[in-house]
C-alpha positions in Angstrom: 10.7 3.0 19.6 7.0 2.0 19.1 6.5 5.6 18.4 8.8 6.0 15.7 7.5 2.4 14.0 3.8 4.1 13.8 5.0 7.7 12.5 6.6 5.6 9.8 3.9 3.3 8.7 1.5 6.2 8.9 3.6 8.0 6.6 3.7 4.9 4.5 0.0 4.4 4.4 -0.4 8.3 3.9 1.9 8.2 0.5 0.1 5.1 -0.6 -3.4 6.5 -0.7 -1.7 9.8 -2.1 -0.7 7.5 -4.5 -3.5 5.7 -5.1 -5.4 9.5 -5.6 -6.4 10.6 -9.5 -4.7 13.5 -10.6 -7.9 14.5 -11.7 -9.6 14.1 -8.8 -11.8 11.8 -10.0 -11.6 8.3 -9.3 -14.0 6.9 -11.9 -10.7 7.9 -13.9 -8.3 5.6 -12.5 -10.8 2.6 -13.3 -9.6 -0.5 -15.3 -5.8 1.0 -14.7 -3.3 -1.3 -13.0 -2.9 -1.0 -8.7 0.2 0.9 -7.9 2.9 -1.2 -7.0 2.9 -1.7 -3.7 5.9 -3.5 -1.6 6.9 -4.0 1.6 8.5 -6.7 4.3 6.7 -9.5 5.8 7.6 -10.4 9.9 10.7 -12.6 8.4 12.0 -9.7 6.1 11.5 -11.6 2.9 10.4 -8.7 0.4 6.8 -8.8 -0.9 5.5 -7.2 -4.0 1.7 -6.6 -4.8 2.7 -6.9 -9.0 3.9 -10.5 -8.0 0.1 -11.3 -7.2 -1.1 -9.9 -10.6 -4.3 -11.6 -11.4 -5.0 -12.7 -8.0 -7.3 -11.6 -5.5 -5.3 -9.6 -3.0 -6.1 -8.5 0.5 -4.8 -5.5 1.9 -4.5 -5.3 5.7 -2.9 -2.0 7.3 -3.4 -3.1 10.4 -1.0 -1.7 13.5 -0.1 -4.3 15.8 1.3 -2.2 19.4 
């Protein structure tokens, strides 16, 4: 099972900076523009939304717990 939980979340993470990437190819492009919006679940299942934080320092952490 721990297998199939870090496939998924490296798929996740894999879309997000796909996401995140300027069609360009040039991220100077993509500055001043709005974050994609980014959800997921926290451990209690409650949904969390990165637009919910606008204008609030957010930290990121994709870190894998085994």
């Amino acid at each position: 099972m721990k297998g199939l939980y870090r496939i998924l979340a490296l798929g996740t993470i894999g879309l997000i900076v796909a996401g995140c990437l300027s069609s360009s190819g040039d991220p100077a492009a993509d500055l001043g523009k709005p974050a994609p919006d980014l959800s997921g679940r926290d451990l209690n299942g409650r949904l969390l939304r990165l637009s919910d934080y606008r204008g609030k320092v957010v930290l990121l952490d994709f870190w894998m717990h085994t």
